[in-house]
MIMARNU-923136 format. One record per atom (N, C-alpha, C): residue in three letters; x, y negated, z negated. Coordinates in nm, 3 decimals, padded with zeros to 5 digits. Atoms other than C-alpha are relative to their C-alpha. Example, Ala and Ser with C-alpha at 12.3 -4.5 7.8 and 13.67 -1.06 7.14 Angstrom:
BEGIN
+------+---------+---------+---------+
| type |       X |       Y |       Z |
+------+---------+---------+---------+
|  Ala |  00.089 |  00.119 |  00.000 |
|  Ala |  01.230 |  00.450 | -00.780 |
|  Ala |  00.090 | -00.120 |  00.000 |
|  Ser | -00.082 |  00.119 |  00.006 |
|  Ser |  01.367 |  00.106 | -00.714 |
|  Ser | -00.077 | -00.109 | -00.073 |
+------+---------+---------+---------+
***
This chain:
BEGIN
+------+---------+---------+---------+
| type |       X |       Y |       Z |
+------+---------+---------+---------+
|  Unk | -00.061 | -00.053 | -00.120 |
|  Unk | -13.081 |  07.117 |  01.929 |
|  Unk | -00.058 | -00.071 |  00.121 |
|  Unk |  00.034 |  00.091 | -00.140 |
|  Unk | -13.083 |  06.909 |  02.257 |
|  Unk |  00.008 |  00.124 |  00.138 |
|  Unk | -00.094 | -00.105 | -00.101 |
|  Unk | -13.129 |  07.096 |  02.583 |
|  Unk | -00.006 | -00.146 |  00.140 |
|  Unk | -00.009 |  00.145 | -00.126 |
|  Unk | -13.056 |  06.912 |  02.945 |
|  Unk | -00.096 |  00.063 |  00.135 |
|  Unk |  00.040 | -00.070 | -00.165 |
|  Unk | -13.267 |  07.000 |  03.276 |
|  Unk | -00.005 | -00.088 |  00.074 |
|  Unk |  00.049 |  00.094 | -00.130 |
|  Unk | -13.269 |  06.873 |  03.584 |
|  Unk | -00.042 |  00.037 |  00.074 |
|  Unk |  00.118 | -00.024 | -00.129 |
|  Unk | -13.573 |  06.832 |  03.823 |
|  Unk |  00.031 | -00.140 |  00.052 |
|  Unk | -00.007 |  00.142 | -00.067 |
|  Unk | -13.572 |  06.629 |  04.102 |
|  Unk | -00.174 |  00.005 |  00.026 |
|  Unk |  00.149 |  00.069 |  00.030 |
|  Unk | -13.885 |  06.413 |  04.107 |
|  Unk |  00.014 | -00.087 |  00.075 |
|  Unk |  00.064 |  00.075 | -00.140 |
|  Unk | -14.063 |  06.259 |  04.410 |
|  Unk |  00.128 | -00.041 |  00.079 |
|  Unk | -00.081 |  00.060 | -00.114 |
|  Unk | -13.725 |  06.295 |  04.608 |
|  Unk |  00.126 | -00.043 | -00.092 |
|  Unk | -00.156 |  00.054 |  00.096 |
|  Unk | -13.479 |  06.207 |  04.297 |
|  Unk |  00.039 |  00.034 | -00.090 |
|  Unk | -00.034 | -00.023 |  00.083 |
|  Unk | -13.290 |  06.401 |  04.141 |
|  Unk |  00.039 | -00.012 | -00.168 |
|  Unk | -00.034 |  00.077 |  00.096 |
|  Unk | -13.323 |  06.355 |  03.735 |
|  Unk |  00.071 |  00.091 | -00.106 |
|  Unk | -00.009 | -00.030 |  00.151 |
|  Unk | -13.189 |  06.472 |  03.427 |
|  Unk | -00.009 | -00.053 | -00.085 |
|  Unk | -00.023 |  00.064 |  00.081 |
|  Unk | -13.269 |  06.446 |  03.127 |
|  Unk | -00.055 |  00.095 | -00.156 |
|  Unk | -00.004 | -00.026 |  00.088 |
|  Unk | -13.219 |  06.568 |  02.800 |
|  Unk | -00.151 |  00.010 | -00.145 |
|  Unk |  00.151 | -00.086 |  00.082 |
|  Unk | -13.523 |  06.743 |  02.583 |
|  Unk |  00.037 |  00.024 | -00.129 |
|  Unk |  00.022 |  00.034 |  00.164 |
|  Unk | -13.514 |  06.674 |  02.155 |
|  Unk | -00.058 |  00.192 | -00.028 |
|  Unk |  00.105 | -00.104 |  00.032 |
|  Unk | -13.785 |  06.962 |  02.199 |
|  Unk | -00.047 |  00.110 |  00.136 |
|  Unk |  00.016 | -00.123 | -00.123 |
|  Unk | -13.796 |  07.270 |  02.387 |
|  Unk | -00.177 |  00.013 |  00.064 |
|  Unk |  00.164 | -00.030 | -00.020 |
|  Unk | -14.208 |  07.277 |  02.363 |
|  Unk | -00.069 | -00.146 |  00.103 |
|  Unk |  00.068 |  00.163 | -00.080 |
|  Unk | -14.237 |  06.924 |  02.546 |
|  Unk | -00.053 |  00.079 |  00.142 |
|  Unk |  00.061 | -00.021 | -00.108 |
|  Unk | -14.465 |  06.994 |  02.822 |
|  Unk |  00.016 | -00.099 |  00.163 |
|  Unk | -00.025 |  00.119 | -00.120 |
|  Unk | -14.424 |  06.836 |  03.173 |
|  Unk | -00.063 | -00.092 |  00.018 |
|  Unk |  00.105 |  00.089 | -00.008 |
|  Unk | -14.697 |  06.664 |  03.157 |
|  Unk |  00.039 | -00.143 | -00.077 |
|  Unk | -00.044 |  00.053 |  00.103 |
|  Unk | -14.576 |  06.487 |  02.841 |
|  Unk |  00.147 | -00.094 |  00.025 |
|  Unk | -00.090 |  00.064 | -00.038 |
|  Unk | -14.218 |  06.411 |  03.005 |
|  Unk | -00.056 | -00.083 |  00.129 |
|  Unk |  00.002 |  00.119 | -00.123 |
|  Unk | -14.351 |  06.248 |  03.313 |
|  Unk | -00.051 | -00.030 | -00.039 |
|  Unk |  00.039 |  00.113 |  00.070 |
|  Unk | -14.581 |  06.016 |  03.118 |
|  Unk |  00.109 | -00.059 | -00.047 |
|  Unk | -00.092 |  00.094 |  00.078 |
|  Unk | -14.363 |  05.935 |  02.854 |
|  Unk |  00.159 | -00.060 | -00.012 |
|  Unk | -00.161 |  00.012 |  00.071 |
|  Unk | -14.019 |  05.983 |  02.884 |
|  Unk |  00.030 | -00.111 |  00.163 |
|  Unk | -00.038 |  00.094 | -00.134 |
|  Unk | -14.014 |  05.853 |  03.293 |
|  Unk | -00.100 | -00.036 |  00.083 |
|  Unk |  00.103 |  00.138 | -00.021 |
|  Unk | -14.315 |  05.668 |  03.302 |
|  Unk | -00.063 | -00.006 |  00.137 |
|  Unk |  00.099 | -00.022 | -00.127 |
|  Unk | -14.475 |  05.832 |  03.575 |
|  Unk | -00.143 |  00.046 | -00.049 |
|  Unk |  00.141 | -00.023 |  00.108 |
|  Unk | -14.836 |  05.778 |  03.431 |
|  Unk | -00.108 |  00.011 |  00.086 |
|  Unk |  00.120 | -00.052 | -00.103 |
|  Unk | -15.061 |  05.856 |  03.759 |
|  Unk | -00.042 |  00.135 | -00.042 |
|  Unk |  00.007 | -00.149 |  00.027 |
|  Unk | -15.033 |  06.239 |  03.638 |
|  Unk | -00.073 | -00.033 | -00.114 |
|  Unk |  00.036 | -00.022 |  00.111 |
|  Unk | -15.298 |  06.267 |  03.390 |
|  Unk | -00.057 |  00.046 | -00.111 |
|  Unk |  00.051 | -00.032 |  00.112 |
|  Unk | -15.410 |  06.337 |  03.063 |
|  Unk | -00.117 |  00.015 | -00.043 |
|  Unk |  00.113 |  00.017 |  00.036 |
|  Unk | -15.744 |  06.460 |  03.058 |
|  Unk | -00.046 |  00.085 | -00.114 |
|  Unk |  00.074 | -00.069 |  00.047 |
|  Unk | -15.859 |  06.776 |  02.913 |
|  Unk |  00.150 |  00.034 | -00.153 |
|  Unk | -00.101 | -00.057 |  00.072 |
|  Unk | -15.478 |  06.892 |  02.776 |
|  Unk | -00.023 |  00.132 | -00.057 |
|  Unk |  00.007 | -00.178 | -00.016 |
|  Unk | -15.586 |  07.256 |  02.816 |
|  Unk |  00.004 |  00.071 |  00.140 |
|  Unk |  00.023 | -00.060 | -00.133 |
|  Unk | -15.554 |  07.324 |  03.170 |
|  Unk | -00.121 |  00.022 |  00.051 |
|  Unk |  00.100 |  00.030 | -00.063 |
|  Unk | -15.934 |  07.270 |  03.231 |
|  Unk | -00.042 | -00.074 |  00.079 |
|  Unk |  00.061 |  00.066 | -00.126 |
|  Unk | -16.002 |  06.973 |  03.422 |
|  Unk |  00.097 | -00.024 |  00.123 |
|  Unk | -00.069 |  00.072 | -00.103 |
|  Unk | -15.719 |  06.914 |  03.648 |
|  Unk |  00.111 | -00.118 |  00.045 |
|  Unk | -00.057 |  00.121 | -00.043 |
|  Unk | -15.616 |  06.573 |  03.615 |
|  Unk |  00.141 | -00.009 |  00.000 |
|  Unk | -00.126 | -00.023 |  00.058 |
|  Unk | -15.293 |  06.671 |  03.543 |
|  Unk |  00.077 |  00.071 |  00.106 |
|  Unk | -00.068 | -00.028 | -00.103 |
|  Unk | -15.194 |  06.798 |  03.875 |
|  Unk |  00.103 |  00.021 |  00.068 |
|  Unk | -00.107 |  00.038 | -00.113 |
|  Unk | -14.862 |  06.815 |  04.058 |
|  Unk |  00.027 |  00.135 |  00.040 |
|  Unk | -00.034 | -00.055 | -00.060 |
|  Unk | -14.697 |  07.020 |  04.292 |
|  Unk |  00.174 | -00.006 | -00.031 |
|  Unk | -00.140 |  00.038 |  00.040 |
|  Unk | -14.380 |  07.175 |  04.160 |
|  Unk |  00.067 |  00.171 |  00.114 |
|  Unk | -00.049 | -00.130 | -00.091 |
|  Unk | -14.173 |  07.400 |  04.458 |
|  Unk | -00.140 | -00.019 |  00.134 |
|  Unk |  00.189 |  00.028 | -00.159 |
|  Unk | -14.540 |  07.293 |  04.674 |
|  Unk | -00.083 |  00.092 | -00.063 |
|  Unk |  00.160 | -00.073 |  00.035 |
|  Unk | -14.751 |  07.491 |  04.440 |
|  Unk | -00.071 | -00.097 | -00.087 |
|  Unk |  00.108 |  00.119 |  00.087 |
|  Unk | -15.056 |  07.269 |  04.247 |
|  Unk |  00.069 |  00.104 | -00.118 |
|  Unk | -00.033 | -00.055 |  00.155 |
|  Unk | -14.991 |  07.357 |  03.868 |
|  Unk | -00.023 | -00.109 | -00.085 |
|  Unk |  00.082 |  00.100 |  00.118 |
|  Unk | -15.155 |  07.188 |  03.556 |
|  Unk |  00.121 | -00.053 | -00.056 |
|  Unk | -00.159 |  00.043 |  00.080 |
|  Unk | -14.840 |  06.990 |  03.404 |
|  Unk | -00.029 |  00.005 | -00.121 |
|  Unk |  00.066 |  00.006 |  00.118 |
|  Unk | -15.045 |  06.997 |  03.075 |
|  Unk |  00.033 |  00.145 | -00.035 |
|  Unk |  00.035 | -00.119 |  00.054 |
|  Unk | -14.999 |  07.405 |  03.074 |
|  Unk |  00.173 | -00.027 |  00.045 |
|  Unk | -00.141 | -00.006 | -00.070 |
|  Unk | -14.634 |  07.357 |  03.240 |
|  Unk |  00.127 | -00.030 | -00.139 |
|  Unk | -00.067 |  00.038 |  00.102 |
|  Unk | -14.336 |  07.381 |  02.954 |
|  Unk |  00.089 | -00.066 |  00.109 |
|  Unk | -00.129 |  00.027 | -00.077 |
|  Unk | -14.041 |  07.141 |  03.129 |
|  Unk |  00.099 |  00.058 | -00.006 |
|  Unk | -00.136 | -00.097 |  00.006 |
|  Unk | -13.765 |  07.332 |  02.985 |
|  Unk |  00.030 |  00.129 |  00.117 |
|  Unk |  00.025 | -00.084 | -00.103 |
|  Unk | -13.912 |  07.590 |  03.223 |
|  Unk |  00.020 | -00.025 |  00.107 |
|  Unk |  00.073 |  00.052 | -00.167 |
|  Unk | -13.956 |  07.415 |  03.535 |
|  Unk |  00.201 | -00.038 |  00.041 |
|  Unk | -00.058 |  00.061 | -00.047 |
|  Unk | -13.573 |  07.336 |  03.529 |
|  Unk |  00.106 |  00.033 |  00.114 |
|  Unk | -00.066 | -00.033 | -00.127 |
|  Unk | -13.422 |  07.290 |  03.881 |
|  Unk | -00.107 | -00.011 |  00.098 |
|  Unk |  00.122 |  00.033 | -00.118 |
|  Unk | -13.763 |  07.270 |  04.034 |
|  Unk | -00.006 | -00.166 |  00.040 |
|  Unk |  00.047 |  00.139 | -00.100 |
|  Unk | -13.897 |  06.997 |  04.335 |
|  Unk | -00.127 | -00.020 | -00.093 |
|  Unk |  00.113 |  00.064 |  00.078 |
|  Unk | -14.172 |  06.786 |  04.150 |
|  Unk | -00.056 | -00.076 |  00.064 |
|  Unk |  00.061 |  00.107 | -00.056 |
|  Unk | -14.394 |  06.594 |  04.343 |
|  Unk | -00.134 | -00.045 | -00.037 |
|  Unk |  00.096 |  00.061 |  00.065 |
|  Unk | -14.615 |  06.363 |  04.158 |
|  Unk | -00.108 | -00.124 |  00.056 |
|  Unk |  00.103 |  00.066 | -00.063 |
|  Unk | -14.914 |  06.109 |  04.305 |
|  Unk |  00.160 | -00.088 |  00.059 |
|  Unk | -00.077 |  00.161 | -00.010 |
|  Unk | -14.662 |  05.822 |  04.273 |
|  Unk |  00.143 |  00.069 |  00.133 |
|  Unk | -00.083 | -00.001 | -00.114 |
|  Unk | -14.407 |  05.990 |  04.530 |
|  Unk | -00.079 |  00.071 |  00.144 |
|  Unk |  00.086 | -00.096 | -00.104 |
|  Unk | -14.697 |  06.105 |  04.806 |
|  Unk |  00.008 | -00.112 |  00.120 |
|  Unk | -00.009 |  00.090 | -00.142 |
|  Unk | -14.715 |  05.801 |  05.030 |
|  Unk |  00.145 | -00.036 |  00.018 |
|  Unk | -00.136 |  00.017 | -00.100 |
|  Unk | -14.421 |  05.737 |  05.259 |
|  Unk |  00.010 | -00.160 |  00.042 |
|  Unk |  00.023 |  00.140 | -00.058 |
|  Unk | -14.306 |  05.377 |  05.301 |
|  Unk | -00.067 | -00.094 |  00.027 |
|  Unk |  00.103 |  00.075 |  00.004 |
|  Unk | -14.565 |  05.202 |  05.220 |
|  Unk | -00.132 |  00.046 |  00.091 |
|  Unk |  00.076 | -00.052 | -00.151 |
|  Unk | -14.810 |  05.417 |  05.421 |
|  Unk | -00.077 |  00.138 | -00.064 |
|  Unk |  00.015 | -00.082 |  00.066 |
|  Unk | -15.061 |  05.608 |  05.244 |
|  Unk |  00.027 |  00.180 |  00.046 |
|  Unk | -00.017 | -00.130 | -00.056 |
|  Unk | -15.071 |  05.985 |  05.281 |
|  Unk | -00.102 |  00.005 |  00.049 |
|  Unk |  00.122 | -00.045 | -00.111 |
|  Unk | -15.345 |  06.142 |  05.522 |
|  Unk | -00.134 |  00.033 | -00.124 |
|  Unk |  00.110 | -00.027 |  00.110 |
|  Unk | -15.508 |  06.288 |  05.151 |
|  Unk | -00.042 | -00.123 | -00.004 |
|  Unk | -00.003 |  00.103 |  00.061 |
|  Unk | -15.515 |  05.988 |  04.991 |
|  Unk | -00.060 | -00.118 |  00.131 |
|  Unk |  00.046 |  00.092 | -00.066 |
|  Unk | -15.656 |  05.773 |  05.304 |
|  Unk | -00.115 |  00.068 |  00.009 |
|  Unk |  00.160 | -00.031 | -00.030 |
|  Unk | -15.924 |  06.011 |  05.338 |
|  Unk | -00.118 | -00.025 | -00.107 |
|  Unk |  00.080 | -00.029 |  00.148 |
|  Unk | -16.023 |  06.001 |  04.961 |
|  Unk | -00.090 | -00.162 |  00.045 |
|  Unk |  00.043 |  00.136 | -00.030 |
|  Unk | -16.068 |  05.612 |  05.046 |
|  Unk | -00.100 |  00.008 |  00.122 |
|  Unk |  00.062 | -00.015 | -00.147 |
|  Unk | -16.239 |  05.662 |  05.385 |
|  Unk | -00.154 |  00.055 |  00.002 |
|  Unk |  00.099 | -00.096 |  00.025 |
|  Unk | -16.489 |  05.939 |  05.255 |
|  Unk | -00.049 | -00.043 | -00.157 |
|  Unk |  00.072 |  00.004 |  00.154 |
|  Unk | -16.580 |  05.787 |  04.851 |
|  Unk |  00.052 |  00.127 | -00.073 |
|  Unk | -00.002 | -00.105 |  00.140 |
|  Unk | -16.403 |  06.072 |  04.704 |
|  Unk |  00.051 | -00.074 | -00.127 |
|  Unk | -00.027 | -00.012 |  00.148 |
|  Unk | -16.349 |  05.953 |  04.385 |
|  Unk | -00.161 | -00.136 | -00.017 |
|  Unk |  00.038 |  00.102 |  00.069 |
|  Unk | -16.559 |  05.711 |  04.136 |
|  Unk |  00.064 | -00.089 | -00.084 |
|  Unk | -00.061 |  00.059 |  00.130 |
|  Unk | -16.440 |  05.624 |  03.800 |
|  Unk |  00.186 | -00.024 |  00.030 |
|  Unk | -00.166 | -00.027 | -00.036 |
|  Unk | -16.108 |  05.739 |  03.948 |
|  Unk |  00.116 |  00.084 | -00.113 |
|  Unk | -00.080 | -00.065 |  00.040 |
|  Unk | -15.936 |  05.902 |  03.647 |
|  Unk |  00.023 |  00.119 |  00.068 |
|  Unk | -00.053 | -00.156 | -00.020 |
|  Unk | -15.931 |  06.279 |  03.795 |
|  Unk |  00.073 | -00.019 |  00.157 |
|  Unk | -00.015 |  00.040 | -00.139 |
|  Unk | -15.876 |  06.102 |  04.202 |
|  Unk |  00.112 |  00.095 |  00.004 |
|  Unk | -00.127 | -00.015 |  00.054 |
|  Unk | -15.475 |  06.158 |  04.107 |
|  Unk |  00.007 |  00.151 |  00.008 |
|  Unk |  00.060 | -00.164 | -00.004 |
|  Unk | -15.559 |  06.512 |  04.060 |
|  Unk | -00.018 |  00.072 |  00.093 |
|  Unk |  00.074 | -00.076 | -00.127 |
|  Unk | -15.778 |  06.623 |  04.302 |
|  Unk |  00.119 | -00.009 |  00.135 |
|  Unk | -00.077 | -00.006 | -00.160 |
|  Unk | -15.536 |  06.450 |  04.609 |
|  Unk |  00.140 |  00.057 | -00.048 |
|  Unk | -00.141 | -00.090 |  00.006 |
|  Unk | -15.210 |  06.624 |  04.452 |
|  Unk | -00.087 |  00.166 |  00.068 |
|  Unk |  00.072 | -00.117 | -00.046 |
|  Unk | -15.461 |  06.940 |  04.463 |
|  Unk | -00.053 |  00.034 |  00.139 |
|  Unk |  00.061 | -00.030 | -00.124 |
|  Unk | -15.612 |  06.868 |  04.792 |
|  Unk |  00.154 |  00.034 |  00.119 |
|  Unk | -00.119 | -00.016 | -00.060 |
|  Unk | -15.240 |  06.832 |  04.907 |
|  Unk |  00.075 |  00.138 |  00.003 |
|  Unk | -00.022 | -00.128 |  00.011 |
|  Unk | -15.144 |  07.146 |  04.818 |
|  Unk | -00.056 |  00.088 |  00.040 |
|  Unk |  00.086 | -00.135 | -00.006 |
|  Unk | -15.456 |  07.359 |  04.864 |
|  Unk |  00.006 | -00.024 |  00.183 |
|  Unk | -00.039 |  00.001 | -00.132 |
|  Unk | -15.383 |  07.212 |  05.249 |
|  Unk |  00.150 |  00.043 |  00.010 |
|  Unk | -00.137 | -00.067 | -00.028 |
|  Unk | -15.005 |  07.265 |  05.225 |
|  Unk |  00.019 |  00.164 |  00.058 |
|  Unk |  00.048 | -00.110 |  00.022 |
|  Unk | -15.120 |  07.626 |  05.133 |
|  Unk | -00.062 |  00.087 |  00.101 |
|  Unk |  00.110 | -00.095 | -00.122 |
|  Unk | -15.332 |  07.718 |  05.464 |
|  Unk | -00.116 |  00.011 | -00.099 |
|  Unk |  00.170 | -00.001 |  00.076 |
|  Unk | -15.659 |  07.714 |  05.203 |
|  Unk | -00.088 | -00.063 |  00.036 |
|  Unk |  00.106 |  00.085 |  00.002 |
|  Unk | -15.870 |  07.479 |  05.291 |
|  Unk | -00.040 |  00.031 |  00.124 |
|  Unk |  00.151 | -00.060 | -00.150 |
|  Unk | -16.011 |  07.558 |  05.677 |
|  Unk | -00.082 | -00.108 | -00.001 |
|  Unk |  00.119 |  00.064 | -00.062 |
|  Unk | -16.294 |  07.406 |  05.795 |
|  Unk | -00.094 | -00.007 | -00.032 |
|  Unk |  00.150 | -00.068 |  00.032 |
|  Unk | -16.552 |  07.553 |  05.602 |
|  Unk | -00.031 | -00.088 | -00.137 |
|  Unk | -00.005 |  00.107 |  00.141 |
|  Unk | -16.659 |  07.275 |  05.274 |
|  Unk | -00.020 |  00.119 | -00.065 |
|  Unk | -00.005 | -00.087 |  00.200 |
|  Unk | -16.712 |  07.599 |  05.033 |
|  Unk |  00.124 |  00.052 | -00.013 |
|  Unk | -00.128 | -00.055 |  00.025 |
|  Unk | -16.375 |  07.737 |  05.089 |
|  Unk |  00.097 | -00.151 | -00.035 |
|  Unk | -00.086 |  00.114 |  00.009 |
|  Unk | -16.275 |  07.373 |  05.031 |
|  Unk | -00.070 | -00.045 | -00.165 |
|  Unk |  00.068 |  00.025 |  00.125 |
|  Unk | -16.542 |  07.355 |  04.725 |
|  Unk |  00.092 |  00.138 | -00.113 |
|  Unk | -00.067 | -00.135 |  00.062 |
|  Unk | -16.396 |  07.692 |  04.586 |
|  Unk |  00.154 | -00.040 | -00.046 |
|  Unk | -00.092 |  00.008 |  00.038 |
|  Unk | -16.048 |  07.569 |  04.662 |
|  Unk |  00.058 | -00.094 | -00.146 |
|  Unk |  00.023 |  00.117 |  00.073 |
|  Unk | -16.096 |  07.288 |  04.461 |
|  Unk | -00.073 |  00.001 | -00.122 |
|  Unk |  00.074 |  00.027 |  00.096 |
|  Unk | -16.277 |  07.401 |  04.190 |
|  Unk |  00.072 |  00.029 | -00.119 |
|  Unk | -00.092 |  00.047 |  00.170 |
|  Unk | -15.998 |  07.393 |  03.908 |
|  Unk |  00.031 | -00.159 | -00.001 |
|  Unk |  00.003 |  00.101 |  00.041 |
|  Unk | -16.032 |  07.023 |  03.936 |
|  Unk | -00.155 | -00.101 | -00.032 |
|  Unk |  00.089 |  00.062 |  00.108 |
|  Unk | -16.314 |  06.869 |  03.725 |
|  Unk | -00.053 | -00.164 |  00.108 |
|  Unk |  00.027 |  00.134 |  00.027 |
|  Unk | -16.491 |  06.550 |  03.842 |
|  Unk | -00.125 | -00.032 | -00.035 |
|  Unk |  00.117 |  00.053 |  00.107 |
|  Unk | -16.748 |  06.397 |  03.555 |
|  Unk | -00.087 | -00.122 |  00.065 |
|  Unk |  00.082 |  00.109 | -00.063 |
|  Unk | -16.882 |  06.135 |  03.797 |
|  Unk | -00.120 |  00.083 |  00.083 |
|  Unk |  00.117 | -00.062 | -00.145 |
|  Unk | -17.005 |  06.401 |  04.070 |
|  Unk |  00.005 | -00.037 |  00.138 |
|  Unk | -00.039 |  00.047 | -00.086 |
|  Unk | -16.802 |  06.261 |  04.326 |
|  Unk |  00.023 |  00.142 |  00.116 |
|  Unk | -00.003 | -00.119 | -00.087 |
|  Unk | -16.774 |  06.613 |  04.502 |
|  Unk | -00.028 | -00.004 |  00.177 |
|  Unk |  00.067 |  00.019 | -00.099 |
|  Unk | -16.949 |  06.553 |  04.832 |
|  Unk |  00.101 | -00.062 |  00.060 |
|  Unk | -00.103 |  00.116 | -00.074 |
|  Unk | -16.667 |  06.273 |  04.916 |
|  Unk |  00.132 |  00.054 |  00.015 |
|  Unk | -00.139 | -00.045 |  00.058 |
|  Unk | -16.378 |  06.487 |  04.750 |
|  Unk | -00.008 |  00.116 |  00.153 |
|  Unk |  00.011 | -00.106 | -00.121 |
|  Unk | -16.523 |  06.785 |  05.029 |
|  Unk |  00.045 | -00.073 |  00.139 |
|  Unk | -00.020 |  00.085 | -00.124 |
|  Unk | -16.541 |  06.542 |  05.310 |
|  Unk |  00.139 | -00.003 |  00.046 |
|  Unk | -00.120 |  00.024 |  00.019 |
|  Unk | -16.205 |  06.431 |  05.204 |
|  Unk |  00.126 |  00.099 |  00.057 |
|  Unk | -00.085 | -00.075 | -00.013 |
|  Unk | -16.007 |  06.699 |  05.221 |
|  Unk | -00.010 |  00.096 |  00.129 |
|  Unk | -00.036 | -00.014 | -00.116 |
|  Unk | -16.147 |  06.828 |  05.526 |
|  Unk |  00.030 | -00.077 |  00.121 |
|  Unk | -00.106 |  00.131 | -00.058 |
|  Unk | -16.051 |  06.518 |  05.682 |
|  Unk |  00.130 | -00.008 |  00.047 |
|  Unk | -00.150 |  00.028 |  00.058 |
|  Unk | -15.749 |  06.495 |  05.553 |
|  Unk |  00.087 |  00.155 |  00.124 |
|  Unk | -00.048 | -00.159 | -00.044 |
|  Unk | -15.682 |  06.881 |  05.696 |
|  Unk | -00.008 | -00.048 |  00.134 |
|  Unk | -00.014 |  00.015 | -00.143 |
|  Unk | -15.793 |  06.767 |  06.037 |
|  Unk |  00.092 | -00.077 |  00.114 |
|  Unk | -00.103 |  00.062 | -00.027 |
|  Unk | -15.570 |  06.478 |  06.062 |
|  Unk |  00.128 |  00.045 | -00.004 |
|  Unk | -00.151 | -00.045 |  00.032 |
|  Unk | -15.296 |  06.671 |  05.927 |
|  Unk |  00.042 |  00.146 |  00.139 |
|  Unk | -00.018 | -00.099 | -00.082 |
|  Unk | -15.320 |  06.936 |  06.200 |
|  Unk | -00.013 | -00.092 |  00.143 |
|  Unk | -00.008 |  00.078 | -00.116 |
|  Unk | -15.342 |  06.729 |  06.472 |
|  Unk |  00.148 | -00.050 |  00.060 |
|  Unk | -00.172 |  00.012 | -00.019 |
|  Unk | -15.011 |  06.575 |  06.354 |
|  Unk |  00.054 |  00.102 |  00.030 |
|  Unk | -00.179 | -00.185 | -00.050 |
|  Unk | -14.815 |  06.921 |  06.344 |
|  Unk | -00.061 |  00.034 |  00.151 |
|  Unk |  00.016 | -00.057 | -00.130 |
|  Unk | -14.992 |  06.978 |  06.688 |
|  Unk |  00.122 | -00.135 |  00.090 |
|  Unk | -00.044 |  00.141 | -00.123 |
|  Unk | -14.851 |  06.599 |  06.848 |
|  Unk |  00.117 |  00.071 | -00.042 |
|  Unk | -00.148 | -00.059 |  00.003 |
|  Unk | -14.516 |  06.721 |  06.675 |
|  Unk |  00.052 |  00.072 |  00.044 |
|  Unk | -00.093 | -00.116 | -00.096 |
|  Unk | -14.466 |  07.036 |  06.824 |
|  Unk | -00.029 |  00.012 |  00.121 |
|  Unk | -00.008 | -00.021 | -00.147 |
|  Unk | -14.564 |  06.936 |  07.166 |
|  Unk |  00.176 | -00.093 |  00.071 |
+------+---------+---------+---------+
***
């Protein structure tokens, strides 16, 4: 039995036809449309790396069935910067050393994107350590990932201030 869903992903509407009702999202954006920034770490919903924002909430794509998700907005690393122009997360991660090794990075800035989308994060690094603590990093990059994201938050409020003057 085939079923069909369609999510639009980073801005583009897809469908596409599921063999297997149990395929996880995680599993279709790797394999089937080769969006492989989302990733595969723990495959229990423990570390994180597996990140995206589906509707603007963070959610483990590893715990996520697709069949479920269908009709939802998906926004995955690979659709976050705009025109060649990183995002405000993602320049801070660079700016501040949040990451090392870099597998969980992917992760964390979908997460940091969200847990700012969200009104969570503030000013304060433990409500930004707290927010952040369903994503895992085995290097110990933490300190940069905090920085990061309140960074990232400060720049991003600045913008919505220039905008709505």
């Amino acid at each position: 039995m085939s079923l069909s869903i369609t999510l639009t992903i980073n801005g583009a509407e897809r469908t596409v036809a599921l063999d297997d009702p149990r395929v996880t999202l995680l599993d279709l954006l790797r394999e089937r449309l080769d969006l492989t920034g989302t990733k595969k770490g723990c495959d229990r919903g423990q570390c994180g790396a597996c990140t995206v924002l589906i509707d603007g909430r963070r959610v483990n794509a590893c715990l996520a069935l697709a069949v479920s998700h269908d009709g939802a907005d998906i926004l995955t690393i690979e659709g976050l910067a705009r025109g060649g122009e990183l995002h405000p997360v993602q320049a801070a991660f660079i700016a501040h050393d949040g990451f090392q090794c870099g597998f969980c990075t992917l992760g964390q800035i979908m997460s940091a994107v969200g847990l700012i989308a969200e009104g969570q994060a503030g000013d304060d690094p433990e409500r930004v350590r707290e927010g952040m603590s369903g994503n895992l990093c085995r290097c110990g990059a933490y300190a940069g990932i905090t920085e990061a994201v309140l960074d990232a938050q400060r720049v991003l409020n600045e913008a919505g201030r220039e905008q709505a003057a």
